[in-house]
GUNUTOR-250456 format. One record per residue (C-alpha): y, z negated, x negated; residue in one letter; residue number from 1. Coordinates in steps of 0.02 Angstrom, whole numbers. Layout:
BEGIN
Y, Z, X, a, NUM
...
//
This chain:
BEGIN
2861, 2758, 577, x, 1
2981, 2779, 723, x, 2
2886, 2899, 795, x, 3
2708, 2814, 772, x, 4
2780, 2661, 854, x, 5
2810, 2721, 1014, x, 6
2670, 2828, 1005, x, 7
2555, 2674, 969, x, 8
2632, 2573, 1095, x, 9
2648, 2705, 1257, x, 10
2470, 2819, 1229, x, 11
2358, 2759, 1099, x, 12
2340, 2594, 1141, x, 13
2393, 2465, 1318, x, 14
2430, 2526, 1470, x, 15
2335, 2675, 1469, x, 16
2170, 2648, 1379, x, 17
2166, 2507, 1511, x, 18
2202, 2618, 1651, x, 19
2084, 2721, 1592, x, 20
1936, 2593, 1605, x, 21
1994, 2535, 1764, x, 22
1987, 2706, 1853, x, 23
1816, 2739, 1766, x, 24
1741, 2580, 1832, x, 25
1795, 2598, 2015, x, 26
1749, 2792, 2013, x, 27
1540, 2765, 1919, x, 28
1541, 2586, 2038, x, 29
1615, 2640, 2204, x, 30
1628, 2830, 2199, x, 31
1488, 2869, 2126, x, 32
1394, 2705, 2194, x, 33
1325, 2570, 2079, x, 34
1149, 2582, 2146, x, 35
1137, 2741, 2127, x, 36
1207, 2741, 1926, x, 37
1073, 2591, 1917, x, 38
943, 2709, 1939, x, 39
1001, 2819, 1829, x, 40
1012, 2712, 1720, x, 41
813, 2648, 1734, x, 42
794, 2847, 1727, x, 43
843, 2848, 1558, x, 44
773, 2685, 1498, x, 45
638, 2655, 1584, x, 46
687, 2494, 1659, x, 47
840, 2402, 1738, x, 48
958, 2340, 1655, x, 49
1033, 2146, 1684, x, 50
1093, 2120, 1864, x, 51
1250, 2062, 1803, x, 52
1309, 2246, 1759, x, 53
1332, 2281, 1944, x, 54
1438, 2133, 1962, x, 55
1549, 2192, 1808, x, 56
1551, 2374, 1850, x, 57
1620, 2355, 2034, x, 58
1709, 2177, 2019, x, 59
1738, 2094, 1837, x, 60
1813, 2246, 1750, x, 61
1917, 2324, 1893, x, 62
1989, 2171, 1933, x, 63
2033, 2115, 1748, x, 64
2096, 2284, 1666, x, 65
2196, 2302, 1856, x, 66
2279, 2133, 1820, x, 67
2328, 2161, 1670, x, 68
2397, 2322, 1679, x, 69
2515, 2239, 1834, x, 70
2538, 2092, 1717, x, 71
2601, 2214, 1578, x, 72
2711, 2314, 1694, x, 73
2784, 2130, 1759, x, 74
2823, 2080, 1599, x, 75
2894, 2232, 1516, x, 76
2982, 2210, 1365, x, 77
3070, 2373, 1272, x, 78
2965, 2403, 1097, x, 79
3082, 2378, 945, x, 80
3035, 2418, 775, x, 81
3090, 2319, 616, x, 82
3238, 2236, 752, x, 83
3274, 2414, 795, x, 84
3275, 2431, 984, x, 85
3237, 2626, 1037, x, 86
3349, 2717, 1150, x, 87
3293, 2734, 1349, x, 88
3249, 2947, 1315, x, 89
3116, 2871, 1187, x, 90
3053, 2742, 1312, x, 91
3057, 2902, 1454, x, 92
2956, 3012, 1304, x, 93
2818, 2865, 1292, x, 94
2798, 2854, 1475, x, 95
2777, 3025, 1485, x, 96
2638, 3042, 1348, x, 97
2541, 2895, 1419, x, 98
2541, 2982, 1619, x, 99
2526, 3148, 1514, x, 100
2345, 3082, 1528, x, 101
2319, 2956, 1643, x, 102
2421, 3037, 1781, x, 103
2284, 3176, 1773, x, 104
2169, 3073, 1871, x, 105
2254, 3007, 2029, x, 106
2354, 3201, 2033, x, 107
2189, 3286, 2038, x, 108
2115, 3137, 2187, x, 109
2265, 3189, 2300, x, 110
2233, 3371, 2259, x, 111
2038, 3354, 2301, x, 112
2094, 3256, 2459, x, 113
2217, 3360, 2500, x, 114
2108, 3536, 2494, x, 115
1940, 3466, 2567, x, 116
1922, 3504, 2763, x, 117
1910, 3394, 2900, x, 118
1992, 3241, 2955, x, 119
2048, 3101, 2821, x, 120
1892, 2992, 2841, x, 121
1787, 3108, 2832, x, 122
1868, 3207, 2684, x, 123
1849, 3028, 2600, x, 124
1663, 3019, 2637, x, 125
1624, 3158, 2564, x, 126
1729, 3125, 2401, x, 127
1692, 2976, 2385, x, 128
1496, 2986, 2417, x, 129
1430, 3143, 2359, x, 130
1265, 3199, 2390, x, 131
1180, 3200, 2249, x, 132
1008, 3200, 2243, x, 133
901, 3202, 2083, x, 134
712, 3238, 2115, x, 135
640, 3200, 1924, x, 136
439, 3211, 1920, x, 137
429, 3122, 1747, x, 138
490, 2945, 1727, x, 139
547, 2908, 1545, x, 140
402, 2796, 1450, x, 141
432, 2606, 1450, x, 142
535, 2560, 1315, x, 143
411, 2466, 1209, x, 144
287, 2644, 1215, x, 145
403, 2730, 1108, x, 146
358, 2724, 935, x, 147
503, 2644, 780, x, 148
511, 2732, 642, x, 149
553, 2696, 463, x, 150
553, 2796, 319, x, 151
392, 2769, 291, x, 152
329, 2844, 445, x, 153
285, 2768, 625, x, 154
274, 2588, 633, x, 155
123, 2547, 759, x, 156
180, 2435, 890, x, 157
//
């Protein structure tokens, strides 16, 4: 139970799942751009979604899941189990499991920064703003064309 404690508490759950989000919002709503995931997005279904997504994939989320992360690290407090409080190597092993995946992503954005040519603002444009252009010649059907289906065949809409 020792074990699963600080496992629980450092990887599985907190910190990093939070992290996590928060790195995945700012790189699908400022890397990747948010207009341009929009569109992908009618791509697949055929029509926009809400307006409000924008404002939570670029400002809501990032914002929340940052401050709390800070607000976590601000108000650490060791884990204990059943009044047990775990030595500092076990606090050093959870820190390491939790970077053991999150550090993978800010690592491998100083190693693409640091290998890509040119001067630093340019290196960052490019990153940061790919070209990417997807030519499709068929546009998905409108949602409400696609036929529902129960078990007893297609439901006519």
């Amino acid at each position: 139970m020792y074990v699963y404690t600080i496992f629980d508490t450092y990887s599985a759950s907190g910190i990093g799942l939070l992290m996590l989000i928060f790195f995945e919002c700012i790189a699908i709503g400022w890397s990747y751009g948010v207009n341009r995931f929009y569109e992908n997005l009618r791509d697949m279904f055929g029509y926009y979604p809400c307006f409000l997504w924008k404002i939570c994939w670029t400002v809501t989320t990032p914002l929340i899941t940052g401050g709390v992360v800070m607000f976590n690290i601000l108000t650490y407090v060791p884990v204990q189990y059943v009044g047990y409080e775990f030595p500092t190597w076990a606090h050093v092993i959870g820190v390491m499991m939790a970077l053991s995946s999150i550090g993978m992503i800010p690592t491998y954005m100083v190693y693409k920064i640091a290998v890509t040519k040119g001067p630093i603002l340019q290196r960052l444009k490019i990153l940061f703003r790919p070209d990417v252009t997807i030519v499709r010649g068929d546009a998905p059907p409108p949602y409400s064309s696609i036929p529902r289906t129960t078990s007893a065949g297609v439901v006519p809409l």
